[in-house]
LUMSESE-849275 format. One line per 4 residues: for each residue z, y, x negated of N, C-alpha, C. Coordinates in steps of 0.001 Angstrom, whole numbers. Layout:
N
Z/Y/X/Z/Y/X/Z/Y/X | ...
This chain:
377
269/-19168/29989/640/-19804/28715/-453/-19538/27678 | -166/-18764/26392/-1290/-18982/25498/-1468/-19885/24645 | -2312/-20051/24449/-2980/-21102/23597/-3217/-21322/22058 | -2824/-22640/21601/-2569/-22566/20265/-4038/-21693/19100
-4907/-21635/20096/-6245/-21048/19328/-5874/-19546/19596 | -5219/-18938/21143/-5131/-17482/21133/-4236/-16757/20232 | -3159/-17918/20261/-2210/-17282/18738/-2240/-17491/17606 | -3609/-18058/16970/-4156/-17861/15790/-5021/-16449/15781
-5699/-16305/16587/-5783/-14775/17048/-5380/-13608/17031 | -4472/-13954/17644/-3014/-12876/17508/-2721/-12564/15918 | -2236/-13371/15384/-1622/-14017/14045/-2990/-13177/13525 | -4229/-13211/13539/-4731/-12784/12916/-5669/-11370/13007
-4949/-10499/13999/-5373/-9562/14485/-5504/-8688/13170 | -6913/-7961/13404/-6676/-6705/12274/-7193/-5117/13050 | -6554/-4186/12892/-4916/-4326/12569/-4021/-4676/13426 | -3054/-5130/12245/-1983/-5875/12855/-1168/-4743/14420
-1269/-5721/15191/-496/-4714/16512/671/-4691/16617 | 1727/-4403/15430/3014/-4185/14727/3270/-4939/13547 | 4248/-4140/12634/4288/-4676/11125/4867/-5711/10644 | 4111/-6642/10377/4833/-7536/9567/6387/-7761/9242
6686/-8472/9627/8676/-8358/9167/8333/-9201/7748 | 8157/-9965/6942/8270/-10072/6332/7020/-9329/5101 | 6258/-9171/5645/5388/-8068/4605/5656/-7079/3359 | 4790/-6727/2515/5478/-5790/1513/5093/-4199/2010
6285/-3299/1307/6071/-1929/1726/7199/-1652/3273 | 7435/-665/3521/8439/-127/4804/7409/-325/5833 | 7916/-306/6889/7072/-181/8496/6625/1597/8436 | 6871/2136/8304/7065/3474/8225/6806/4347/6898
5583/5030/6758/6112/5826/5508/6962/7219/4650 | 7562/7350/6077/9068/8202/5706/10087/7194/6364 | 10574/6107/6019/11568/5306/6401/13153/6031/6744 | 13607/5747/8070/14831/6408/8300/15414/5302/8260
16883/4905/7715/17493/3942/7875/18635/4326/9226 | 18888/3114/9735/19677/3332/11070/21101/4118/10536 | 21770/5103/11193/22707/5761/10715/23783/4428/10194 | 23845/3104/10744/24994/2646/10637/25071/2042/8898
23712/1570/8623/23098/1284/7308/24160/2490/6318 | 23179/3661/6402/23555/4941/5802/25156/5205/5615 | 25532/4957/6602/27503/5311/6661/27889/3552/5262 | 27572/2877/5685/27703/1714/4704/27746/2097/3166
26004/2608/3382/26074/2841/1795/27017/4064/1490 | 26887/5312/2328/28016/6352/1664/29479/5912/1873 | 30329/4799/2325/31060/4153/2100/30870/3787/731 | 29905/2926/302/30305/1999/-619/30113/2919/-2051
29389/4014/-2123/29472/4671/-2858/30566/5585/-3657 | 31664/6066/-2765/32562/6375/-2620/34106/5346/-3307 | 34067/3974/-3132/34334/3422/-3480/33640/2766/-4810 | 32834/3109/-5002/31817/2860/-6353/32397/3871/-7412
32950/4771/-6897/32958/6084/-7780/34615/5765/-8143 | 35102/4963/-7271/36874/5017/-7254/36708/3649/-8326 | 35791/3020/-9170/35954/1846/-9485/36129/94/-8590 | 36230/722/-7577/36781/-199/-6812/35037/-1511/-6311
34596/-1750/-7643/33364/-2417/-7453/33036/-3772/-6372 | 33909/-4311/-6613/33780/-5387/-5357/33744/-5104/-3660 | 34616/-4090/-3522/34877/-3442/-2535/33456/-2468/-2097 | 32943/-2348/-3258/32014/-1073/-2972/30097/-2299/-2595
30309/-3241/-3452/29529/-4323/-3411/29548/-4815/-1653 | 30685/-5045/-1629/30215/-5652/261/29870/-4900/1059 | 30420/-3231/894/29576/-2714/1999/28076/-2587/1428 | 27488/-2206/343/25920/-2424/96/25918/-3929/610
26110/-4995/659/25514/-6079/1367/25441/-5881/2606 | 26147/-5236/3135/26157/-5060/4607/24771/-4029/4679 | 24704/-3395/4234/24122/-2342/4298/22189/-3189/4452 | 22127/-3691/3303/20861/-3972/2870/20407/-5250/3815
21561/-6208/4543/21257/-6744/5573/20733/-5863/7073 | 21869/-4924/7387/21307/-4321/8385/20010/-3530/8448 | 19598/-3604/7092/18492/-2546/6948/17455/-2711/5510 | 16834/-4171/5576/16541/-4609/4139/15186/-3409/3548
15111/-2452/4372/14111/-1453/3701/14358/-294/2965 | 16364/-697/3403/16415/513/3393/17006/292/1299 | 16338/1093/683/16506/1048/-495/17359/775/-1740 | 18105/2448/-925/19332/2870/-2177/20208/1843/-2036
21082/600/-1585/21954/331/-1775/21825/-1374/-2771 | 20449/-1515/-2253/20045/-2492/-3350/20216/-2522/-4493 | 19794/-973/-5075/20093/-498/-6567/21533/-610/-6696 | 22182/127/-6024/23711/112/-5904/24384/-1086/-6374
23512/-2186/-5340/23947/-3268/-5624/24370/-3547/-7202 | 22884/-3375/-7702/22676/-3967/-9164/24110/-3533/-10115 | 24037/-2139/-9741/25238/-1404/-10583/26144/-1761/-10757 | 26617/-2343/-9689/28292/-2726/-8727/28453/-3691/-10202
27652/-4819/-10715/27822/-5515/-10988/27527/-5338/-12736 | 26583/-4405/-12902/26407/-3665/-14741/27895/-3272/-14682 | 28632/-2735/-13685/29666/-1609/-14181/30969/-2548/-14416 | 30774/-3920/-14295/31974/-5172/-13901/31109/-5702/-15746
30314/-5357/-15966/29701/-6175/-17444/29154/-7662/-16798 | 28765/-7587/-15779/28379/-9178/-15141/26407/-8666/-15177 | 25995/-8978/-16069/24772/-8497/-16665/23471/-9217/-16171 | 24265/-10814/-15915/23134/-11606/-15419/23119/-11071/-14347
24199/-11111/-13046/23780/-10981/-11886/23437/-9471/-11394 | 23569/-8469/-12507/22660/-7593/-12306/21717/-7288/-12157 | 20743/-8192/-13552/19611/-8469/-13229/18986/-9357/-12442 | 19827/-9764/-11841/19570/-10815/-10510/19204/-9854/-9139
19854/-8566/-9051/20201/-8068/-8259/18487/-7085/-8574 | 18617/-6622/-9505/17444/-6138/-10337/16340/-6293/-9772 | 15831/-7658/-10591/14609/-8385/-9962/14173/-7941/-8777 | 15491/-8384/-7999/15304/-8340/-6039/15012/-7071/-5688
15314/-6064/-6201/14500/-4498/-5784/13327/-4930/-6156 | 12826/-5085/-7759/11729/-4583/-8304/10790/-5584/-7877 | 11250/-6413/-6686/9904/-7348/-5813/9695/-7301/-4556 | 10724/-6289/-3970/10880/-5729/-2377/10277/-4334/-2604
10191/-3881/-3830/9756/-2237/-3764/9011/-2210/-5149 | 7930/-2706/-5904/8003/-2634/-6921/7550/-923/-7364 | 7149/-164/-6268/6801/1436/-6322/7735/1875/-5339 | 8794/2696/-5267/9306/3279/-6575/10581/2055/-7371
10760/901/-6616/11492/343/-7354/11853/-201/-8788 | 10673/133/-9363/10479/-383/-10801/11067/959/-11845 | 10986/1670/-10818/10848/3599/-11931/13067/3233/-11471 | 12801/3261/-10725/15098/3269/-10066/15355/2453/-10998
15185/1206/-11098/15831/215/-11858/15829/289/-13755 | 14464/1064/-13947/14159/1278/-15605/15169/2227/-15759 | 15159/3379/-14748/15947/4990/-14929/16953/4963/-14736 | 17822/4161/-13987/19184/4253/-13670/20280/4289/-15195
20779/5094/-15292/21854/5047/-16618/23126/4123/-16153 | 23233/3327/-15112/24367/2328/-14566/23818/726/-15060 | 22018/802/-15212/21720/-127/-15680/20832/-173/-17316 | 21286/817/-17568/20933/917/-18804/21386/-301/-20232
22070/-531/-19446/22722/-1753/-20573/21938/-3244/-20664 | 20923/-3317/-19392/19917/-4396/-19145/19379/-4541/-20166 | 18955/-3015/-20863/17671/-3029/-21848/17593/-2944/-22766 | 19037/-3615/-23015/19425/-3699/-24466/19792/-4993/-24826
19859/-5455/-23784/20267/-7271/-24034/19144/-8215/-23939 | 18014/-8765/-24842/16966/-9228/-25240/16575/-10182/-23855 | 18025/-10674/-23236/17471/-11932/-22366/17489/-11323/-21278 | 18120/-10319/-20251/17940/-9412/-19535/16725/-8317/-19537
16326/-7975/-20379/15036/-7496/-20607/14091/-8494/-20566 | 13816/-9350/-20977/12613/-10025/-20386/12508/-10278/-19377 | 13607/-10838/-18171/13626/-11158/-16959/13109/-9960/-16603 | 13534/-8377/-16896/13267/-7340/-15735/11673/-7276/-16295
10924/-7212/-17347/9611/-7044/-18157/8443/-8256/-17277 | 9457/-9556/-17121/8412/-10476/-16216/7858/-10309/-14812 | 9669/-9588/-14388/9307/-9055/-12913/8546/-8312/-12843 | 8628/-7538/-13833/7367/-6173/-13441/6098/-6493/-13540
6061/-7528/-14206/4501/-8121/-14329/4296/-8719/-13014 | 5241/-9841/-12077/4615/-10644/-11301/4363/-9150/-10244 | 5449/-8507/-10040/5642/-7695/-9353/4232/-6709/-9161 | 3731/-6110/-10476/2613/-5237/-10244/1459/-6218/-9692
1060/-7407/-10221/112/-8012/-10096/114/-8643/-8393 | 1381/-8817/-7602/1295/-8634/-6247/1302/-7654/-5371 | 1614/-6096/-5962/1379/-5094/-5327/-49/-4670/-5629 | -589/-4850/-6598/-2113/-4922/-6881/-3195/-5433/-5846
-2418/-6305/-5756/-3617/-7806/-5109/-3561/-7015/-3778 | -2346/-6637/-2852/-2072/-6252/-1582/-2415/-4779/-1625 | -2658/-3767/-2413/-3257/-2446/-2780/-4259/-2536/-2394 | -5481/-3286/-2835/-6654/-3181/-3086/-7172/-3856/-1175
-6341/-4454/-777/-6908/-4381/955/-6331/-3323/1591 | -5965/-2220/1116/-5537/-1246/1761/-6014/133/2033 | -5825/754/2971/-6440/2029/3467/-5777/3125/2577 | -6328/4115/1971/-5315/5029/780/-5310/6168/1695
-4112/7069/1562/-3824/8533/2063/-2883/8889/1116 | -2802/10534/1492/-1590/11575/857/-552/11553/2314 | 254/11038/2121/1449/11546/3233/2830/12287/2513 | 3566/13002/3881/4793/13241/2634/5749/12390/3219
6602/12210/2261/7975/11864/2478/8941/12022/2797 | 9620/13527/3003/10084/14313/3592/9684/15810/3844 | 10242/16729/4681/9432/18102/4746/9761/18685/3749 | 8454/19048/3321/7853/20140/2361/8740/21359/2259
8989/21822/1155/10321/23048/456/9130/23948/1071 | 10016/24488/1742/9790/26237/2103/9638/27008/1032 | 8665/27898/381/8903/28822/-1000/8731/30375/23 | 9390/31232/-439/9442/32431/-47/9196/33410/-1284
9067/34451/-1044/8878/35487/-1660/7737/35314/-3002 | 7981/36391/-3625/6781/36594/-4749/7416/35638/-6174 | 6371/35320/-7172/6744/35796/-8777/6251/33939/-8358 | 6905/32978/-9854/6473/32007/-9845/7132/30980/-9055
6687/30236/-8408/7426/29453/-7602/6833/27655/-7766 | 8179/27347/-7535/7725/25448/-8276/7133/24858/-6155 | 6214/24186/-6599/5844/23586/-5289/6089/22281/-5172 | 7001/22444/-4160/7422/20799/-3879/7137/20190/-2329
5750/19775/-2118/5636/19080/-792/6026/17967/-621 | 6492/17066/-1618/7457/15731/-867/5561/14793/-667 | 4870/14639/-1606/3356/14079/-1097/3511/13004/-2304 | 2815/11756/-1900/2967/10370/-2561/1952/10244/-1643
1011/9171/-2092/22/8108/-2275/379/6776/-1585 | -146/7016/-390/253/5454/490/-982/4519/643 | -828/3187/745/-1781/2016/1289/-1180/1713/2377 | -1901/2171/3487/-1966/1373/5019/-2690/-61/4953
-1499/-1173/5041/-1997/-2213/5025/-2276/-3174/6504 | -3819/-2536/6715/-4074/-2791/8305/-3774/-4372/8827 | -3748/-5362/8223/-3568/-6801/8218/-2004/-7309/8754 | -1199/-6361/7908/-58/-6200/8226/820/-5011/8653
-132/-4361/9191/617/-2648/9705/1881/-2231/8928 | 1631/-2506/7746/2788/-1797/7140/2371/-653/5953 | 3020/-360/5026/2672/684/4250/3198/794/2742 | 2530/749/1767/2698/351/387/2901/1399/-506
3369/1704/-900/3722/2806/-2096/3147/3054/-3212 | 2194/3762/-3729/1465/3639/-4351/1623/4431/-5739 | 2005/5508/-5323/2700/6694/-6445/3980/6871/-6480 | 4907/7260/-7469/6330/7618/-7446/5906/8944/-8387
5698/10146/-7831/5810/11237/-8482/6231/12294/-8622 | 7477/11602/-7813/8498/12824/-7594/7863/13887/-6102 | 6817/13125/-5839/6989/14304/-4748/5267/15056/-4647 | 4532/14924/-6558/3903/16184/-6321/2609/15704/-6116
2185/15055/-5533/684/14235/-5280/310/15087/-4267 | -748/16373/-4931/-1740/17168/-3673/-2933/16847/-3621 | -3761/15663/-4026/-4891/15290/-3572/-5119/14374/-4575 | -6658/13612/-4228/-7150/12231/-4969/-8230/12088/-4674
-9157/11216/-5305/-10182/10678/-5184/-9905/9346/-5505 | -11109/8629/-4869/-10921/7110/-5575/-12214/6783/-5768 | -12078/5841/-7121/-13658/5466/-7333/-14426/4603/-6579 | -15821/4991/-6715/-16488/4427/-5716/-16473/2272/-5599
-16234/2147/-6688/-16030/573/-6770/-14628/209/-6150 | -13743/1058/-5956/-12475/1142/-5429/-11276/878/-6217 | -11867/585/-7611/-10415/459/-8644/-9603/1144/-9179 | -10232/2599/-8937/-9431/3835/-9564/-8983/4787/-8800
-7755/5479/-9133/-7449/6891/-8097/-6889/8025/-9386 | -7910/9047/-8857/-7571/10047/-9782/-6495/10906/-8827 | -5619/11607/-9185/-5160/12627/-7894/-4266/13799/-9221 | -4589/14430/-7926/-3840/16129/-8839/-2162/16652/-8400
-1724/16511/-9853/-112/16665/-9879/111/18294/-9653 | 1285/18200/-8323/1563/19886/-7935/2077/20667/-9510 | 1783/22070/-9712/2855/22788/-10706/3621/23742/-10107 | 2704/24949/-10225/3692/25922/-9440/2291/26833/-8555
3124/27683/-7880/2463/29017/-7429/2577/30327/-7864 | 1835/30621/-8250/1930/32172/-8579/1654/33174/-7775 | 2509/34229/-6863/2283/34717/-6151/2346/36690/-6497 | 1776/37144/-6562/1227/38434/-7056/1307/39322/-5698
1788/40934/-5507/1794/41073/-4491/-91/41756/-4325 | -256/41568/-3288/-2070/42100/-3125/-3077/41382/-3896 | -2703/40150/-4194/-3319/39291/-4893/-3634/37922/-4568 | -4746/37337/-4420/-4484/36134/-3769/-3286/34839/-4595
-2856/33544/-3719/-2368/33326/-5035/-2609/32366/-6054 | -2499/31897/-6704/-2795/31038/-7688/-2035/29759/-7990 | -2518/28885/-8392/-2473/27399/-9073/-1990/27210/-10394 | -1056/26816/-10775/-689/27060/-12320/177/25699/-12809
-528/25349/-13731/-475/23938/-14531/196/22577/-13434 | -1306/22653/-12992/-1865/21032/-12010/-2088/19932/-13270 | -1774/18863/-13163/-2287/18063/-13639/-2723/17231/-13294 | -3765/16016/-14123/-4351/15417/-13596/-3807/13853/-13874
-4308/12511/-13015/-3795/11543/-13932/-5094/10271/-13133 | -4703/9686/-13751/-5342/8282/-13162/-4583/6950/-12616 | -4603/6339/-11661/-3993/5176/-11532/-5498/4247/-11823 | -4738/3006/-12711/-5964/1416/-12439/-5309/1213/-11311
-5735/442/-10365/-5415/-544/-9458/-5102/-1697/-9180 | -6009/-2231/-10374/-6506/-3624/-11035/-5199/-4147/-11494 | -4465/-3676/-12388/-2749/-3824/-13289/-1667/-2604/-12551 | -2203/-1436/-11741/-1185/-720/-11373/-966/379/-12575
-1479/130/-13786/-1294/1011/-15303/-1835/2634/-14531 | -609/3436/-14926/-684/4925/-14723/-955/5736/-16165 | -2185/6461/-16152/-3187/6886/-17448/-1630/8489/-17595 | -1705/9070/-18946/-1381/9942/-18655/-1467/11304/-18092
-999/12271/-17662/-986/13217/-17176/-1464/14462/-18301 | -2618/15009/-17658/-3488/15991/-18529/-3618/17034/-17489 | -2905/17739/-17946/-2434/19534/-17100/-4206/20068/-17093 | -4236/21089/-16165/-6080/21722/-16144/-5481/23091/-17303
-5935/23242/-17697/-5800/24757/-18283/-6522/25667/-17011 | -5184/26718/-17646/-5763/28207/-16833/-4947/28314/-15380 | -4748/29337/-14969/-4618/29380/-12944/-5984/29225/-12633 | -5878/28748/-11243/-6760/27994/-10350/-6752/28821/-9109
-7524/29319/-8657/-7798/29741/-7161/-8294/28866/-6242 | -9124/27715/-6509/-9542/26139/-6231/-10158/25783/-6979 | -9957/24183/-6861/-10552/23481/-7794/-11099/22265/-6426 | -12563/21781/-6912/-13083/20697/-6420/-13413/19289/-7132
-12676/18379/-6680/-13412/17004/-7527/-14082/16098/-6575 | -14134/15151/-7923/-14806/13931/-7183/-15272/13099/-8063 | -15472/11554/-7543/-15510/10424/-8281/-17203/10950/-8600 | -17934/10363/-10151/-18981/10643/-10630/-19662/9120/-10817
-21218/9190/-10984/-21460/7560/-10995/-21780/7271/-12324 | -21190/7874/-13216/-20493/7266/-14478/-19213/6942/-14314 | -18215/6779/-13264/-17279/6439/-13966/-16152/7509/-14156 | -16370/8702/-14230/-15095/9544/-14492/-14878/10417/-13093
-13958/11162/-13071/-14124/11913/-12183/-14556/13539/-12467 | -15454/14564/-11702/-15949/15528/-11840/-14525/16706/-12067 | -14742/17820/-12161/-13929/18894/-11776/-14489/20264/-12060 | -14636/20987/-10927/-14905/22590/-11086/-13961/23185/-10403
-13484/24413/-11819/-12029/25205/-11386/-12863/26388/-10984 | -12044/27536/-10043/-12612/28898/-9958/-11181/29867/-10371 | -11197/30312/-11527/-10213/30815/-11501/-9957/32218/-11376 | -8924/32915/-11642/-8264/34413/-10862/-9736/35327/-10449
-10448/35503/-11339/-11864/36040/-11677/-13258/35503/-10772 | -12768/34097/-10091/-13561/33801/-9674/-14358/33129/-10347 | -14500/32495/-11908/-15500/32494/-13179/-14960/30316/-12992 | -15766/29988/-12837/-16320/28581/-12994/-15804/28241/-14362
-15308/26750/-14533/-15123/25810/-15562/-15203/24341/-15116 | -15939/23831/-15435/-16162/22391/-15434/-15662/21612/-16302 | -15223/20008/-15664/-14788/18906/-16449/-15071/17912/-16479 | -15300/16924/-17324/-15134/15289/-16945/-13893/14598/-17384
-13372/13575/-16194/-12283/13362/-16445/-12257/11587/-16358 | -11960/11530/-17968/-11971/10094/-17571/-10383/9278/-18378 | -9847/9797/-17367/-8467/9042/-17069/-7280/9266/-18571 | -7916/9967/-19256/-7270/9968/-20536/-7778/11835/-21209
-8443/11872/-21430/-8492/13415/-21530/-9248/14121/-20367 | -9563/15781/-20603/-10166/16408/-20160/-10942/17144/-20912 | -13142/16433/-20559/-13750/17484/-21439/-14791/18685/-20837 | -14606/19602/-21498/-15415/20502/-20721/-16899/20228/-20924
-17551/20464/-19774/-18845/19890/-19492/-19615/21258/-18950 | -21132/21807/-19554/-21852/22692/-19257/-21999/22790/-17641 | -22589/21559/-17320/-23384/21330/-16308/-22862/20211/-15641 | -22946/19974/-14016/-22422/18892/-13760/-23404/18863/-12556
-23890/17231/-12456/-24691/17281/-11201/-23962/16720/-9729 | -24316/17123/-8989/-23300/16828/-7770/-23978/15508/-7061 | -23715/14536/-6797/-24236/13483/-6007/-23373/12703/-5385 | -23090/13443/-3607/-22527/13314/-2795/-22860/12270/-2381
-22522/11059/-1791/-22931/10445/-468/-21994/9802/183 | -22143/8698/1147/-20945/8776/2149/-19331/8056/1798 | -19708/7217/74/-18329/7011/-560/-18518/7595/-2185 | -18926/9233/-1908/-18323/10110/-2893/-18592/11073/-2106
-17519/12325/-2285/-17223/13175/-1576/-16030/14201/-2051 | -16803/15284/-2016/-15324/16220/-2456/-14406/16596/-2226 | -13377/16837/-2688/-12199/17048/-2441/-11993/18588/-2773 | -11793/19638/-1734/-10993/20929/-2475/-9936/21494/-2042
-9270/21344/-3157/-7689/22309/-3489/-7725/23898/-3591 | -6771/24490/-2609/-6814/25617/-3037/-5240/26083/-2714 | -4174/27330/-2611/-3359/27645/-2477/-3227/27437/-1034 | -3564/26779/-663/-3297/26820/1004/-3674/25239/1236
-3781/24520/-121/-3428/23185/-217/-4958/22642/259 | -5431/20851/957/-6584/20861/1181/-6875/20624/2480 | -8205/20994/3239/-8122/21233/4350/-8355/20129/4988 | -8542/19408/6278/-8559/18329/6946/-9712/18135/6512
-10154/16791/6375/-11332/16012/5854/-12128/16291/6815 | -13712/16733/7073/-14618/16756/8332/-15662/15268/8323 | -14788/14474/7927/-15354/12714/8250/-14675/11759/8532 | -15288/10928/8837/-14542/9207/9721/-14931/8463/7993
-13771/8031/7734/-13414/6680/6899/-14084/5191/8029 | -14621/4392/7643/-14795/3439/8477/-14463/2230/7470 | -13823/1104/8046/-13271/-172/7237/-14373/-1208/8186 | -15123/-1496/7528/-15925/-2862/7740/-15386/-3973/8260
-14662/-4397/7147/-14265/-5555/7285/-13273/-6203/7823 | -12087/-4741/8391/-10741/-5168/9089/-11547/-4591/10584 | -12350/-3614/10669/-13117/-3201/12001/-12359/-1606/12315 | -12026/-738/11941/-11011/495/12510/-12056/1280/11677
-11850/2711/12263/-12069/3801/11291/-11147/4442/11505 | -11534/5671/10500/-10094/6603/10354/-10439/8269/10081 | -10078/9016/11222/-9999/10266/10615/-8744/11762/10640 | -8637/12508/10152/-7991/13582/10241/-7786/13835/11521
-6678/14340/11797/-6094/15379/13014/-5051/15972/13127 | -5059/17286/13587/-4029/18156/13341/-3533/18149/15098 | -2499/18000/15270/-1802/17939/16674/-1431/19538/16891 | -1139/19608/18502/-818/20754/19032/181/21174/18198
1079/20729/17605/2192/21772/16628/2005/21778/15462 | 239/21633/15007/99/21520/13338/304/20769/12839 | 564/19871/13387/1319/18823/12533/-476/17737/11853 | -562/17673/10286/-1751/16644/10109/-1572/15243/10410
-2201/14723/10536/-1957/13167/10509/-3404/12350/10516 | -3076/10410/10800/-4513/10113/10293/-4468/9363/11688 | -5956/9102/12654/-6138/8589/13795/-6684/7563/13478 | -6159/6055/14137/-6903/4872/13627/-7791/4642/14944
-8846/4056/14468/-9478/3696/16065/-10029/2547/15548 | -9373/1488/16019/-9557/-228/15902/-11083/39/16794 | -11742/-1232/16789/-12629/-1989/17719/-12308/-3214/17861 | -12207/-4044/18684/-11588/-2982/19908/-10352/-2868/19965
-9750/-2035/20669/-8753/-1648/20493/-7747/33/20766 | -6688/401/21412/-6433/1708/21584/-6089/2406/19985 | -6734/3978/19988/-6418/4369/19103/-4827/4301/18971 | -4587/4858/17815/-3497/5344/16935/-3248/6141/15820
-1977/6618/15391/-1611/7474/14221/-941/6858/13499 | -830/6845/12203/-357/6036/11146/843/6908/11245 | 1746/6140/11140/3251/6611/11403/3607/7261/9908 | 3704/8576/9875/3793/9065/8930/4195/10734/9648
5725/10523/9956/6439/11777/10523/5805/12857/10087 | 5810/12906/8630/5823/14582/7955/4527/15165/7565 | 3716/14062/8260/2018/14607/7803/1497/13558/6905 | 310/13517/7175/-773/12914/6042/-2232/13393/6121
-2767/12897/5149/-4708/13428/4844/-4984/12569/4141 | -6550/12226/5027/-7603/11312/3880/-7164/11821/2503 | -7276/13298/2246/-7312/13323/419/-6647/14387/213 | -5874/14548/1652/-4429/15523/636/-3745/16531/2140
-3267/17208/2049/-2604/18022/3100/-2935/19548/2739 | -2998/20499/4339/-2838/21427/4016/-1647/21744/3959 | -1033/23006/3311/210/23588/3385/395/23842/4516 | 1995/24022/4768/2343/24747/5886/2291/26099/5712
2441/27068/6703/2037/27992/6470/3604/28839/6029 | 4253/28206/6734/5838/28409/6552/6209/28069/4756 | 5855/27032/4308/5637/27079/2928/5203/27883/2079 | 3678/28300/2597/3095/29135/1424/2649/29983/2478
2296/31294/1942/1388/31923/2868/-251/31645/2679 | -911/31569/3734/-2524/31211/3794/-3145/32050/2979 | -4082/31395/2733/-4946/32026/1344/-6304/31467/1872 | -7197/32610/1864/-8631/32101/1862/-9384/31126/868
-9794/30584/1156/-10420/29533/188/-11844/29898/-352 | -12373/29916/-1396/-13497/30246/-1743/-14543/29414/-1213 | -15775/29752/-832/-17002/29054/-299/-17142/28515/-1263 | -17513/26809/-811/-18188/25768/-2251/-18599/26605/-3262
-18152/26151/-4636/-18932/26654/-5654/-20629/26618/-5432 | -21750/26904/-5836/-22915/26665/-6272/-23407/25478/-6546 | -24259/25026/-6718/-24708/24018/-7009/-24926/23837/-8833 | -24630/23613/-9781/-25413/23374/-11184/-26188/22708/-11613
-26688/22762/-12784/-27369/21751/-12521/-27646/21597/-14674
């Protein structure tokens, strides 16, 4: 029999030794919904499309009961009920995504053209404007105890052949929330999140938006309009997106102890450009001094994406560390090793990295990476 002190214990294991059922974020950060979920919603969709809204409304309830993680039919929901002109209980329906998911749920519910009519009706717009406030300010609070990685979301687009090609690895920005073994959403960017830094105080994440590839035949290949952006942490506020000038053969960053983040490009030529980046432009900088230590550290990107981190993350205060590993079929991923406790892999099917993924090779073809830039000074 255990004891009312061992299952305060339990209760307060870190990390948690399975996820939270009521916690924020999926158990999983490529969430599969059970096929029976899935047949529901493409039911009710189908009937969504025939008008037949009420009809199309109960199977999304069914749906989002059998499977409250599972997303799309929540939104659905909302629609069922914009497309009937029943406005309140849309935004009723609304809300309830944008506080079960407020990443990416906040971007579905603003973007949807089924609920576009919310944001035009003064008293419906404030309700969805408040949610997003309570909403960021509790995904905030639960962010900031969390472990950050690049995982993807689904497998990475195969690109073949030469000339310019758009790169789509399916990579977003997760918080492993060790307290509650679950997993928080941190970016909605469509996909193109190939690496990050975070500042050393822990309030900021810079990370670099995919563009394309340029592939040349007998040529190595190239990087072409990456951009950069900033997340606060503090409010969740996303800085805008400031493209690098030029193709890139690699680029290295890293958080600086002013405050911005560093950047040296090497481009087609091999010829150095430096930046400071502080969350709002990009300025070019002569000289940049490098001052590594064990929470700043570089990050480098190159056409063959970034390579497994060669360090242990260690969490103090929940007790685990964390590092890179590539399994017998290539596959990356992140190894937790509690104290005490048996290791583990953060459930993340399609790959993850401390600060980004390499490509597959099936994706892109391998590309040598240039030896660290030099030192400047």
């Amino acid at each position: 029999m255990i004891g009312v002190a061992s299952v305060c214990l339990l209760l307060a294991a870190c990390p948690a030794p399975e996820p939270d059922a009521h916690g924020l974020g999926p158990a999983q950060v490529a969430h599969l919904p059970p096929q029976a979920a899935m047949d529901l919603n493409r039911e009710g969709k189908v009937l969504y499309h025939e008008g037949r809204f009420a009809e199309a409304r109960t199977k999304y309830q069914l749906a989002t009961k059998l499977d409250p993680d599972f997303l799309a039919p929540w939104l659905n929901l909302a629609c069922t009920f914009a497309r009937e002109d029943r406005f309140a209980e849309a935004t009723e329906q609304a809300v309830a995504l944008i506080r079960r998911a407020y990443i990416p749920g906040a971007r579905e519910v603003m973007e949807a053209a089924d609920l576009g009519a919310l944001q035009i009706r003064p008293q419906e717009l404030a309700k969805l404007k408040s949610a997003l406030t309570q909403a960021s300010i509790e995904w905030s609070k639960a962010a900031q105890g969390g472990f950050f990685f690049v995982a993807r979301t689904h497998p990475p687009v195969k690109l073949e052949g030469q000339g310019i090609l758009v790169l789509g690895m399916n990579q977003e920005i997760y918080a492993w929330l060790p307290r509650s073994s679950r997993y928080l959403p941190i970016t909605a960017e469509d996909g193109r999140v190939l690496a990050f830094v975070q500042s050393p105080d822990g309030r900021r994440i810079v990370f670099v938006r995919a563009g394309r590839v340029v592939r040349s035949p007998g040529q190595p290949d190239l990087l072409r309009g990456l951009g950069m952006r900033q997340l606060d942490l503090a409010s969740m506020a996303l800085g805008p997106v400031v493209e690098l000038p030029g193709d890139v053969r690699q680029m290295t960053l890293w958080s600086s102890g002013g405050g911005s983040v560093e950047i040296e490009t090497a481009g087609p030529e091999g010829t150095l450009s430096k930046f400071a980046f502080d969350g709002q432009k990009l300025d070019p900088v002569r000289a940049i001094h490098r001052r590594f230590s064990a929470n700043v550290h570089p990050v480098i990107l190159t056409s063959a994406g970034v390579a497994p981190a060669g360090r242990v993350v260690s969490d103090a205060a929940c007790g685990f560390s964390a590092r890179d590993e590539i399994d017998g079929n290539g596959q990356p991923g992140i190894r937790i090793s509690p104290r005490p406790g048996r290791d583990f892999l953060l459930d993340a099917r399609y790959g993850a990295g401390l600060d980004g993924l390499p490509f597959p090779s099936s994706a892109l073809s391998p590309s040598k990476a240039l030896s660290p830039a030099r030192k400047t000074r």
